[in-house]
Structure formats: structure tokens, C-alpha cells
Backbone as numpy.savetxt, mean C-alpha at the origin, in Angstrom:
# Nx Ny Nz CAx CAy CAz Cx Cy Cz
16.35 4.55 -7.81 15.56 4.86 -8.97 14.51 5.94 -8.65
13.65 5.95 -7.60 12.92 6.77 -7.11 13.14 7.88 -6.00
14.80 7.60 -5.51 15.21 8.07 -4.28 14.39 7.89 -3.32
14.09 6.84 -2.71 13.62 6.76 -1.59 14.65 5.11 -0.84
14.12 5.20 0.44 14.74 3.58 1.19 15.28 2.85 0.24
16.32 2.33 0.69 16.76 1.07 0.29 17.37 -0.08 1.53
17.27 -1.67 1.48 17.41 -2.09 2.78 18.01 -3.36 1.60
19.06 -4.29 2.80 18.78 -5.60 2.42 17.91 -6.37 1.91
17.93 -6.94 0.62 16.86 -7.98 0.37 16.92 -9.34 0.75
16.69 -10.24 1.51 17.13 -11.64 1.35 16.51 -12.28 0.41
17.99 -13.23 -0.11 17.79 -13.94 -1.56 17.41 -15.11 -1.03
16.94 -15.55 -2.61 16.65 -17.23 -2.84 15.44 -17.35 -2.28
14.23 -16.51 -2.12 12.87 -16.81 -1.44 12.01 -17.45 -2.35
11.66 -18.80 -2.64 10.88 -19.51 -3.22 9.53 -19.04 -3.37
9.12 -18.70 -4.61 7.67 -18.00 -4.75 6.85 -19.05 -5.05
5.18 -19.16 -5.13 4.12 -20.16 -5.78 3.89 -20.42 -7.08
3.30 -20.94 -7.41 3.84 -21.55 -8.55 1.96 -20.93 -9.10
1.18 -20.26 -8.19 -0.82 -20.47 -8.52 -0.48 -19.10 -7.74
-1.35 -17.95 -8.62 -2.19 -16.87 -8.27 -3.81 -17.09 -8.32
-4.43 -17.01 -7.22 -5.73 -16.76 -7.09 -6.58 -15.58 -6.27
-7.20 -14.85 -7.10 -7.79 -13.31 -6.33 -8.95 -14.11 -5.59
-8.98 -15.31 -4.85 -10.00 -15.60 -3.78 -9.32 -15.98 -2.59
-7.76 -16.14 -2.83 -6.79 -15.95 -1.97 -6.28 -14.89 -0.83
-7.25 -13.31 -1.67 -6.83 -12.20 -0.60 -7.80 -11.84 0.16
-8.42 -12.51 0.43 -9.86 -12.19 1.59 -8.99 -12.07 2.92
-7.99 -12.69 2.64 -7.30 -12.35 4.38 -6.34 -11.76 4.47
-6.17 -10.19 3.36 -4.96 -9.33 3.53 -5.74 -7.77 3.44
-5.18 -7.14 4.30 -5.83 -6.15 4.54 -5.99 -5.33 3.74
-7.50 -4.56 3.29 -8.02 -3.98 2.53 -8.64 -2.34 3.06
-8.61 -2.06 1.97 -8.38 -0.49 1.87 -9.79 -0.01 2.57
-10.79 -0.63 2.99 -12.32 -0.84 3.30 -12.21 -1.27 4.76
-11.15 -1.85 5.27 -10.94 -2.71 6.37 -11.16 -1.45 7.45
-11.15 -1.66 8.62 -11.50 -0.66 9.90 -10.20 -1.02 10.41
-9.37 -0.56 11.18 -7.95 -0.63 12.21 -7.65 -1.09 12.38
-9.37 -1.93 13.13 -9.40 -3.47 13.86 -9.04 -4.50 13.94
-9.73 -4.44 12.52 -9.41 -5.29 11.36 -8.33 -5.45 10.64
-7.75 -4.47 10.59 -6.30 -4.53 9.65 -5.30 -5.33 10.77
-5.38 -4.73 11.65 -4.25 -5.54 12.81 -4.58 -6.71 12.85
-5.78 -7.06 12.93 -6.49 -8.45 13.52 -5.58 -9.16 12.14
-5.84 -8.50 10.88 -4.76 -9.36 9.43 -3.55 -9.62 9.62
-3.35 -7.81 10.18 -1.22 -8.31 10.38 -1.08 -8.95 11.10
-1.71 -9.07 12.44 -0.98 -10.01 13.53 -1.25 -11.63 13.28
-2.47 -11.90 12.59 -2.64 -12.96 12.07 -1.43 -13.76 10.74
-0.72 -12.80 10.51 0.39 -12.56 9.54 1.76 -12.38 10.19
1.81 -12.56 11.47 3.18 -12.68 12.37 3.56 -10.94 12.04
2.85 -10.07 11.88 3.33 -8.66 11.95 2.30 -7.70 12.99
2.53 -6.93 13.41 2.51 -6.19 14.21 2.21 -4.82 14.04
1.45 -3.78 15.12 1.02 -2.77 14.44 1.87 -1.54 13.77
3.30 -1.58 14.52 4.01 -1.31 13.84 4.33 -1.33 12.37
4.44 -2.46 12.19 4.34 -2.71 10.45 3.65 -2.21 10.19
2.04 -2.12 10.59 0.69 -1.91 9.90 0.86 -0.48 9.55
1.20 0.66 10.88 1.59 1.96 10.82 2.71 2.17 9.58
3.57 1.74 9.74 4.64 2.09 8.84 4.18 1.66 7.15
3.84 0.29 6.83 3.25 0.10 5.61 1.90 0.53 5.26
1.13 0.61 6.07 -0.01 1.15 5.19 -0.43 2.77 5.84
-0.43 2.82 6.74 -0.33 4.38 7.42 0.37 5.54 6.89
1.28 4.88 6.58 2.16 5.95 5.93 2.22 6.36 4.41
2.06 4.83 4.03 1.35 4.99 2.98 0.42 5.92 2.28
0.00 5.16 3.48 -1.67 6.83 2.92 -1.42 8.35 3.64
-0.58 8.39 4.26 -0.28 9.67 4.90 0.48 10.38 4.32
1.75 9.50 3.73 2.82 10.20 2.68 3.00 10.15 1.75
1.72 9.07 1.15 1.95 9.14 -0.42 3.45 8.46 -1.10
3.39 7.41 -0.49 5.29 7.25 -0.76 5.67 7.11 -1.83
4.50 5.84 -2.89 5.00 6.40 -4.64 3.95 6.06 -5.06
3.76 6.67 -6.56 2.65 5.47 -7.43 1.23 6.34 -7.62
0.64 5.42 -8.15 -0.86 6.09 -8.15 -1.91 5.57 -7.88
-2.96 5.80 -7.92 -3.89 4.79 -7.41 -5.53 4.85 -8.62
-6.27 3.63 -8.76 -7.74 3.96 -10.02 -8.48 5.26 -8.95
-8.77 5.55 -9.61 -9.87 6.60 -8.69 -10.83 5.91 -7.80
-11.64 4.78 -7.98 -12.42 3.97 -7.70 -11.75 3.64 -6.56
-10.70 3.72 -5.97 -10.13 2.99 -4.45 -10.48 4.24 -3.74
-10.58 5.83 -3.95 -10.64 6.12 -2.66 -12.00 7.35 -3.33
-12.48 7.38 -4.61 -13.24 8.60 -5.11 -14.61 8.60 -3.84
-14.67 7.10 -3.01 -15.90 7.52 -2.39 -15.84 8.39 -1.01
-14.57 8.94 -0.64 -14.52 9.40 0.09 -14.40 11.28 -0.09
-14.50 11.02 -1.37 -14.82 12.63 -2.01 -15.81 13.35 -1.63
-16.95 12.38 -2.24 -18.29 13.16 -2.48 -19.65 12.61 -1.35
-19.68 11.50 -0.74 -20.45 11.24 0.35 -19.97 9.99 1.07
-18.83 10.62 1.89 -18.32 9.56 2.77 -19.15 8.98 3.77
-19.36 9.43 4.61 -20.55 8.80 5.62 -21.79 10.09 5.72
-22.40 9.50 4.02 -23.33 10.46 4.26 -24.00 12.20 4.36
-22.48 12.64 4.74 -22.06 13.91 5.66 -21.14 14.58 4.61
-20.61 14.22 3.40 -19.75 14.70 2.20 -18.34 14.54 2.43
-17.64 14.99 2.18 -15.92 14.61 1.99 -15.55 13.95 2.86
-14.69 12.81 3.36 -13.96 12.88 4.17 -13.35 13.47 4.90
-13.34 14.04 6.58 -13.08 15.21 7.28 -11.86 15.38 7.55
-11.30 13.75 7.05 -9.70 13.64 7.82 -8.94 14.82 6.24
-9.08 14.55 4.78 -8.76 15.13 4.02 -8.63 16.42 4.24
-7.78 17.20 3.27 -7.67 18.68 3.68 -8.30 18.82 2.43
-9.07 19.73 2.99 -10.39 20.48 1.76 -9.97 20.96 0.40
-8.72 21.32 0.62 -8.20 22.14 -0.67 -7.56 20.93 -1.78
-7.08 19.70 -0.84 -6.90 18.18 -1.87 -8.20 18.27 -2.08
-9.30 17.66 -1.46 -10.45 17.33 -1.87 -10.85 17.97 -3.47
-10.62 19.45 -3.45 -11.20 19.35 -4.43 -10.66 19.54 -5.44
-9.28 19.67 -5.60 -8.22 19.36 -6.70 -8.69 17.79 -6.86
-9.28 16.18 -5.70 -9.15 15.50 -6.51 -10.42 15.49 -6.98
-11.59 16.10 -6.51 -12.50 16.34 -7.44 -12.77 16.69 -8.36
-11.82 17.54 -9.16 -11.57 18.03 -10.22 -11.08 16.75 -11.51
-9.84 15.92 -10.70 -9.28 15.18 -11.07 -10.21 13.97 -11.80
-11.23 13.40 -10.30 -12.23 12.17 -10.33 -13.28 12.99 -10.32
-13.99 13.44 -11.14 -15.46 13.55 -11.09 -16.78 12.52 -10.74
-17.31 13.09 -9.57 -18.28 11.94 -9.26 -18.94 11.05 -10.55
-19.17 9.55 -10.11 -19.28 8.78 -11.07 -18.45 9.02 -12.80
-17.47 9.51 -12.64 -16.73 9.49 -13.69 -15.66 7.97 -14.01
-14.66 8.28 -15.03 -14.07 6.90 -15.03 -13.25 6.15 -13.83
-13.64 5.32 -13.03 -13.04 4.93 -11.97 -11.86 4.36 -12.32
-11.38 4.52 -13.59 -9.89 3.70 -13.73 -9.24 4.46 -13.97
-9.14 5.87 -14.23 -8.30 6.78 -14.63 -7.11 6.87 -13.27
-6.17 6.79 -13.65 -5.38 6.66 -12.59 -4.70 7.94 -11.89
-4.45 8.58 -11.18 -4.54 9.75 -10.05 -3.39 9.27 -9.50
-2.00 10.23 -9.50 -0.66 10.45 -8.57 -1.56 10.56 -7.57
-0.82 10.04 -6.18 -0.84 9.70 -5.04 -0.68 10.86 -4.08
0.54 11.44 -5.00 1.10 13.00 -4.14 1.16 13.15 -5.02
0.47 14.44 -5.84 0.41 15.06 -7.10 1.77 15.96 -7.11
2.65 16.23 -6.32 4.10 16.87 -6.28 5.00 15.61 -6.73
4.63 14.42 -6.23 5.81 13.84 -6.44 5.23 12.31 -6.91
4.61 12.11 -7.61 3.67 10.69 -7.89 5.00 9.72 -8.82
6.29 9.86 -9.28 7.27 9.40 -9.05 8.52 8.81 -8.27
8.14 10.27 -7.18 9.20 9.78 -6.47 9.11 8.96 -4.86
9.96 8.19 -4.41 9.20 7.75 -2.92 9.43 9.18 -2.13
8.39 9.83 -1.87 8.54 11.05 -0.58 8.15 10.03 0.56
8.84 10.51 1.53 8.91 10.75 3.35 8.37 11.81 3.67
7.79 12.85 2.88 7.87 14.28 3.53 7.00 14.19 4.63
6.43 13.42 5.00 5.01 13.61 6.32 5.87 13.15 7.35
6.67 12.43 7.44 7.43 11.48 8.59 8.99 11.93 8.60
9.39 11.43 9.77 10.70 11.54 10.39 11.74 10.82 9.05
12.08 11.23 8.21 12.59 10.65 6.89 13.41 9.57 7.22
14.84 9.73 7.91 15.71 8.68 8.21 14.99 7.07 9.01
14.44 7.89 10.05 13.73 6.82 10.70 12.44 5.87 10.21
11.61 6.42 9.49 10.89 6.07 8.35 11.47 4.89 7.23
12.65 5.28 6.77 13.15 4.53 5.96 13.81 3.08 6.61
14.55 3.28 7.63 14.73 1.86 8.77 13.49 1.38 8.47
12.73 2.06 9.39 11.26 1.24 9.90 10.87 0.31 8.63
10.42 1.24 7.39 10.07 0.42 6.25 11.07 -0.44 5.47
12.20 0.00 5.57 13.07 -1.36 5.27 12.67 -2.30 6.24
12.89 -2.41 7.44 12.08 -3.47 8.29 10.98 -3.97 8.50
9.75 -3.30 7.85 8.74 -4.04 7.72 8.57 -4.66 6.56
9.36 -4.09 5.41 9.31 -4.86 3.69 9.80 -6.30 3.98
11.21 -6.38 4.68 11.65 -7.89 5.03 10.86 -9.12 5.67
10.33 -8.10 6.61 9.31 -8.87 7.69 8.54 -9.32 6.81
7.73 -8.95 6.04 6.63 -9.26 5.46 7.08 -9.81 4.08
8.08 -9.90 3.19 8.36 -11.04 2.96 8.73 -12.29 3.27
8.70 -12.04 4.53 9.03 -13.57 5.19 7.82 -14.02 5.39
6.39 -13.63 4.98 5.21 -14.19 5.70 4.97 -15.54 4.56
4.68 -16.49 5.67 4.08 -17.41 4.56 5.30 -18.18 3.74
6.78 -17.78 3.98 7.78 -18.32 2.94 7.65 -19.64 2.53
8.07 -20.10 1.17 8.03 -20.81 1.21 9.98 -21.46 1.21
9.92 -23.28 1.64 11.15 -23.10 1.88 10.95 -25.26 1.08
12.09 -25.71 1.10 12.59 -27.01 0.73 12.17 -26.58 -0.55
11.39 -27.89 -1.16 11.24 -27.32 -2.73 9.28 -26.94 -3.39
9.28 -26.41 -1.87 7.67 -25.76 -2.39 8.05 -24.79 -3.10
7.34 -24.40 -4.28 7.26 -23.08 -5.23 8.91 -23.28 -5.87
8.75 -22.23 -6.25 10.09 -22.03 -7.35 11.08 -20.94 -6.74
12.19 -20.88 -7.39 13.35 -19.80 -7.14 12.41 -18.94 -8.87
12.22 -17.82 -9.05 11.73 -17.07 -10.08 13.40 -16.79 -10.97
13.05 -16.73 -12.33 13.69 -16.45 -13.44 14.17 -14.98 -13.63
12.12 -14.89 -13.71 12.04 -13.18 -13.70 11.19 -13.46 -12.78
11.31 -11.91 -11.90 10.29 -12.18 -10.84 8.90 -12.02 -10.86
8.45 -11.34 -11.80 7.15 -10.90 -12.26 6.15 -12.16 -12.51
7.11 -12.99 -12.88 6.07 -14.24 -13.69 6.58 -15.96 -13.37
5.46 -16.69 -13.50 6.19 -18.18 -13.12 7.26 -18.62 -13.68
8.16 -19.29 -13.72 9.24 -20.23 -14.80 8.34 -20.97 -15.87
């Protein structure tokens, strides 16, 4: 659909039956330091590998989607103090400044990779190998936490409880 990876899914994974947002204090956040993020995955039976491949790359390649402005606008205009973020390339910076205007609407939502905010790109990474890797960390990490006998449900639709 997006041309990007595709991997085995394993079926029949019993989902919960209760969403609670006081539940994600222990999954790594976009605020988190390295440290910290590993200290989550490995606490999560994953590894920094995963961490690199799912969220590293993530933010390196933009793989799909978009994001509120409010997740990364503070690294625009006074990241530590010192103004933009240094890791950014200046010439994004201020295309997304253009985009997110300081204190403007933090929900307006912003392509990821303004070339391709549809499609999954690889373009930053080794493409073939990239796509293994993240097929292998998507599996992995649905296995965290599974549930199995008759905790949670088999889903109808997957989006929502039975």
C-alpha cells in the first residue's frame, strides 16, 4: 500500500480487553535520552538493535506518516537554549519553521518527509537490509507482553474491542 517492508505477521495474538494512557510511562518517549530508551527496550525483552532500527530510523528516515507539530516544534526555535537543533539540517529547519510557527497551532499535522509523507521511504539506510531488520523488530515487539490462554481477546476488527 505504501511500498515499503513487508514480513510475516503471526496470527491469533490475543489483545486487552482496557486501554489506559497511565499505562505508557514505561514505553519509550520522544523526550527520553538513549539511556533511557534502551533501559525501556531491554526492560521489554528488546535490544538496541530494535531501538536503532524502530525508532532511529524512524526519525532518521522518516519512514511514513506525520507527526502534531507539538512533538518536535521545540527543537526549532530554542532547543537547549542555543536555537535549532544542531543535529537538523538548517535548510529543514526552516522550511519546518515556516510550516510550525513558533507558538502556533501545535496540532496541525506536518509530513514527516515532506517528499514522501505517504510513502514508507528507506532512503537514509541500506534499503534491503533495513527492511529485514524492521520486519524483525515489528515481530519482536509484538510479542512483548503477549497475551496467551484466554487473557484478552482474538480482535474482530483490530482497531477496537469485540
Amino acid at each position: 500500500m505504501t511500498g515499503g517492508a513487508s514480513w510475516a505477521v503471526p496470527m491469533r495474538h490475543r489483545d486487552g480487553t482496557i486501554s489506559r494512557a497511565s499505562d505508557t510511562g514505561n514505553l519509550s518517549g520522544f523526550h527520553d535520552t538513549v539511556d533511557v530508551q534502551k533501559r525501556k527496550f531491554l526492560d521489554k525483552g528488546l535490544n538496541t538493535q530494535d531501538l536503532v532500527t524502530l525508532v532511529v530510523s524512524n526519525c532518521r528516515t522518516h519512514t511514513v506518516g506525520t507527526s502534531a507539530s507539538q512533538f518536535f516544534s521545540y527543537r526549532l526555535y530554542n532547543f537547549t537554549s542555543t536555537g535549532p537543533d544542531p543535529l537538523i539540517n538548517p535548510a529543514f529547519v526552516s522550511q519546518l519553521q515556516e510550516l510550525c510557527p513558533q507558538n502556533g497551532d501545535g496540532s496541525r499535522r506536518i509530513g514527516l518527509d515532506t517528499g514522501s509523507a505517504n510513502r514508507f521511504d528507506n532512503s537514509g539506510l541500506l534499503g534491503l537490509t533495513f527492511n529485514v531488520e524492521f520486519g524483525k523488530s515489528m515481530v519482536k515487539m509484538s510479542n512483548v507482553e503477549m497475551k496467551t490462554g484466554t487473557a484478552g481477546e482474538i480482535r474482530k476488527v483490530c482497531s477496537r474491542i469485540n
